[in-house]
C-alpha positions as CSV (number, residue, x, y, z in Angstrom):
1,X,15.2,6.3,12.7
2,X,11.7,5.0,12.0
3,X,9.0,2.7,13.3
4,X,9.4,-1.3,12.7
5,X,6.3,-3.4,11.8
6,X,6.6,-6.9,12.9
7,X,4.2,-8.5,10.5
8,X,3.1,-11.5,12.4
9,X,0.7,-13.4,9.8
10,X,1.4,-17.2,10.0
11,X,-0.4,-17.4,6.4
12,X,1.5,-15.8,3.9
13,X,-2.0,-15.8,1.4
14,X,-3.6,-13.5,4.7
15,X,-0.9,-11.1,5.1
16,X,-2.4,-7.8,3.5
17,X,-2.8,-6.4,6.5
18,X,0.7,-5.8,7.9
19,X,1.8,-4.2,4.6
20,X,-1.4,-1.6,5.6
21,X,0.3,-0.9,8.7
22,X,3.5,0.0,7.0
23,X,1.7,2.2,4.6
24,X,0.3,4.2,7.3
25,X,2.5,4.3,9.5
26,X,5.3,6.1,7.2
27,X,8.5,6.0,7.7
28,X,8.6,2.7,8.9
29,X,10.8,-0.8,8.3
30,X,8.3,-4.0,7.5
31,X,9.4,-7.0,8.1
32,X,7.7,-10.5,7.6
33,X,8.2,-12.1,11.9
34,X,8.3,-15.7,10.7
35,X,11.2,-15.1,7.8
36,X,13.1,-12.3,10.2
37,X,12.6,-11.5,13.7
38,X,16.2,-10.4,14.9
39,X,16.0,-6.9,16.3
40,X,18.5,-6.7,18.4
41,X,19.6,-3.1,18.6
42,X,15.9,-1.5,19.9
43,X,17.0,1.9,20.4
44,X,17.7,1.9,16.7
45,X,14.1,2.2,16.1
46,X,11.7,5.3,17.2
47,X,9.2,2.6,18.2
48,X,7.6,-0.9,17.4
49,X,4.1,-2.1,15.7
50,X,3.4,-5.9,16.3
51,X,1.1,-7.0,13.8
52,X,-2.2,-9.0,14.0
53,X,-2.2,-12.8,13.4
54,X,-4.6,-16.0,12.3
55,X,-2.5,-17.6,14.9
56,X,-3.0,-17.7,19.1
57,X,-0.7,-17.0,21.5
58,X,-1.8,-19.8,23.5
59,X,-0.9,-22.1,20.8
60,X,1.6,-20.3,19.3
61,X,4.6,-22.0,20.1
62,X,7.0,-20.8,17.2
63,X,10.4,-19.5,18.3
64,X,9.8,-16.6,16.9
65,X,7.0,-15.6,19.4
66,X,8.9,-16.2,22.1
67,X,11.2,-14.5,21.2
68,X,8.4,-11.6,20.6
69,X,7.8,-12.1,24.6
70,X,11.0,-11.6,25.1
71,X,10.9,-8.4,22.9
72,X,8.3,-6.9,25.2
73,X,10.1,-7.2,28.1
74,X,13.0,-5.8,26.5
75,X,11.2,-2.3,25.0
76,X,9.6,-1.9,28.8
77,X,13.4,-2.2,30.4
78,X,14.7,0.1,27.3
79,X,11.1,2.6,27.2
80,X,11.2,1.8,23.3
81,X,7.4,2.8,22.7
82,X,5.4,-0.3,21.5
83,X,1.8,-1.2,20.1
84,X,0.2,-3.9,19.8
85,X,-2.3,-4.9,17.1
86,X,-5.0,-8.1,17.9
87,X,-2.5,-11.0,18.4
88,X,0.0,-8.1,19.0
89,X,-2.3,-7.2,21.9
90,X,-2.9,-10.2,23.0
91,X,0.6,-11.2,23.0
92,X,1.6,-8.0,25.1
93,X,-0.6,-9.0,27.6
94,X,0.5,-12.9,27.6
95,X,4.3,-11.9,27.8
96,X,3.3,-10.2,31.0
97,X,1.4,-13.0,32.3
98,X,-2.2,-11.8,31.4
99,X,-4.9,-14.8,30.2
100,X,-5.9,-15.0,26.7
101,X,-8.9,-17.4,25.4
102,X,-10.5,-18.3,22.6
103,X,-13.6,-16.5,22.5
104,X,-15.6,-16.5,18.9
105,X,-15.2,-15.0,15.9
106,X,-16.3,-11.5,15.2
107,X,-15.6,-10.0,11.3
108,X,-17.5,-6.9,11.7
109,X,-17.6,-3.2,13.3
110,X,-18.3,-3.2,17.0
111,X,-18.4,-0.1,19.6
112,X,-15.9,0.8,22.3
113,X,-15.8,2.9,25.4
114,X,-12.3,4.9,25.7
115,X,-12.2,4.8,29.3
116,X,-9.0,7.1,29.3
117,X,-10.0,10.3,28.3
118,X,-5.9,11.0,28.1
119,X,-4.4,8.6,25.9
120,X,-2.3,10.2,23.0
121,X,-2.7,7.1,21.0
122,X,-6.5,6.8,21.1
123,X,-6.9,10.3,20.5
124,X,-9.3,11.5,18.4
125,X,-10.5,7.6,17.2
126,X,-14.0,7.3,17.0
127,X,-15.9,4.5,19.2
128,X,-16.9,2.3,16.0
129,X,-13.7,0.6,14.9
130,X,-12.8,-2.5,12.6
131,X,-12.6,-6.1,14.5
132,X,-11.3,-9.2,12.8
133,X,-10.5,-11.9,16.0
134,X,-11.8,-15.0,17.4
135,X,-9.9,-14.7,20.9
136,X,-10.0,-12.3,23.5
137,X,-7.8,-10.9,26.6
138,X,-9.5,-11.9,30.2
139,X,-7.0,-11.0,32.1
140,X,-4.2,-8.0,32.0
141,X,-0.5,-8.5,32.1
142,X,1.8,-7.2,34.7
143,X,1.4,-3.3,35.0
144,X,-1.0,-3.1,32.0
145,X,-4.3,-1.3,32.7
146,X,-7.8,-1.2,31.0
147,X,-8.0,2.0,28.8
148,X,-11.1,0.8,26.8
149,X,-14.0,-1.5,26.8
150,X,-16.9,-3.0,24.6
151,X,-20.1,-4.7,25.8
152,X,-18.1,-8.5,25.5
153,X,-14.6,-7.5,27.0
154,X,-13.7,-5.0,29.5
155,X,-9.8,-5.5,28.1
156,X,-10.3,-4.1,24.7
157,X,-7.2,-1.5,24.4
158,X,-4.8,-1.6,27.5
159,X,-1.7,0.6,27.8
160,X,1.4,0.0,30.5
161,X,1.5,1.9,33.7
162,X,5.0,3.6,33.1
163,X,6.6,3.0,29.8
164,X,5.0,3.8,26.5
165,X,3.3,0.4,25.8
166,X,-0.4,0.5,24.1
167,X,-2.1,-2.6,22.9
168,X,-5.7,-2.7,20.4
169,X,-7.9,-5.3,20.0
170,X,-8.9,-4.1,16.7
171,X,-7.7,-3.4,13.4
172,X,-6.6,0.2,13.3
173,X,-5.4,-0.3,9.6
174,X,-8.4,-2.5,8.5
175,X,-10.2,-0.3,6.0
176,X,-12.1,-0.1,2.7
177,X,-8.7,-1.1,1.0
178,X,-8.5,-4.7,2.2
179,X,-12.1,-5.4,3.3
180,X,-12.8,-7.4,0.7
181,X,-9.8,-9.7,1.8
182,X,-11.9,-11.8,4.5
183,X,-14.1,-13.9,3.3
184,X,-16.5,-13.5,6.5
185,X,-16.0,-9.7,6.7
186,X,-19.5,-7.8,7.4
187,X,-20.1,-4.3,8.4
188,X,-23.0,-4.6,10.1
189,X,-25.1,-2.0,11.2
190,X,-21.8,0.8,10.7
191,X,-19.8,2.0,7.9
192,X,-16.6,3.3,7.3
193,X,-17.4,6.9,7.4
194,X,-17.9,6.1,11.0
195,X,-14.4,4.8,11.8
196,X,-11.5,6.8,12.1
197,X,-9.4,3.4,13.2
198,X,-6.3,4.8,11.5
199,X,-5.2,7.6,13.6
200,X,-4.1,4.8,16.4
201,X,-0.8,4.5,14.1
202,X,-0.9,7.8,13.2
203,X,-1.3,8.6,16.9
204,X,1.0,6.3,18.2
205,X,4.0,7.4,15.5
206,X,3.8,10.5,16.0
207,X,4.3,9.7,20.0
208,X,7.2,7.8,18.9
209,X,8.5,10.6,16.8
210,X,8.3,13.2,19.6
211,X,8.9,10.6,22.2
212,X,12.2,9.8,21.1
């Protein structure tokens, strides 16, 4: 078995970062969402990676991302362990009846507060970490909870109460590889050195791994 990356990019010119999530995460299937979206045995898969997104999910009104809501509800019923990148965390949260709303755009490093000293998949991540969004999660979905903050959203990560369900707002695969990519990308007052981003997918496949 291995983990499947649902690469949600809407823009085929911007998608360079789900094929970063596949290469970190492994042993993994990539698939483009738009082109192929039918997973319809879950438990054939250790766990799931939703991808980030130029789209929202409020506007987002693409079969495909339905079905995607649908898919949620589905890895809770079956415990099929699932994160949630960006739109992938915002998405999560919106399947389960959480608010989403467009906020501004922010291309940069900011800092988070881990508020769940606990969490196997924010393990070891450092608080500065790669953002690349322009909307933000106001209100959690059903049975999701708050596991870390920054100054401008107290809904940063979240993680489900019961099954193995984490979602990011930022870009655990954005790194010195691609940042070049957007044209608006800055890193502010933080490098790189600083951010050890990755280890949420390396985190969260191991759990997978071991999990299942």
């Amino acid at each position: 078995m291995s983990v499947l990356v649902l690469d949600d990019e809407v823009r085929p010119d911007y998608r360079y970062l789900g094929p970063e999530i596949d290469r970190i995460a492994g042993d993994s299937e990539y698939r483009v969402a738009l082109e192929d979206d039918d997973v319809d045995d879950l438990t054939a898969y250790d766990g799931i990676i939703i991808s980030g997104s130029t789209a929202s999910v409020y506007e987002a009104d693409h079969e495909v991302f339905e079905r995607q809501q649908q898919l949620v509800e589905e890895c809770i019923a079956e415990s099929v362990p699932l994160l949630g990148i960006c739109f992938g965390h915002q998405l999560v949260n919106y399947a389960l009846g959480g608010e989403v709303i467009e906020d501004r755009r922010r291309a940069t490093f900011v800092e988070m507060t881990v508020t769940d000293d606990d969490d196997p998949v924010l393990s070891g991540v450092e608080p500065v970490v790669p953002v690349l969004h322009s909307d933000l999660v106001t209100e959690l979905g059903r049975d999701l909870r708050s596991i870390a903050t920054t100054d401008y959203n107290e809904h940063f990560c979240t993680r489900h109460e019961t099954e193995p369900i984490w979602t990011v707002q930022y870009h655990p695969e954005f790194t010195e590889r691609v940042e070049d990519n957007p044209s608006d990308w800055s890193r502010g007052d933080h490098d790189f050195s600083e951010c050890t981003a990755t280890k949420t997918i390396e985190n969260f496949v191991e759990f997978c791994q071991g999990d299942r």
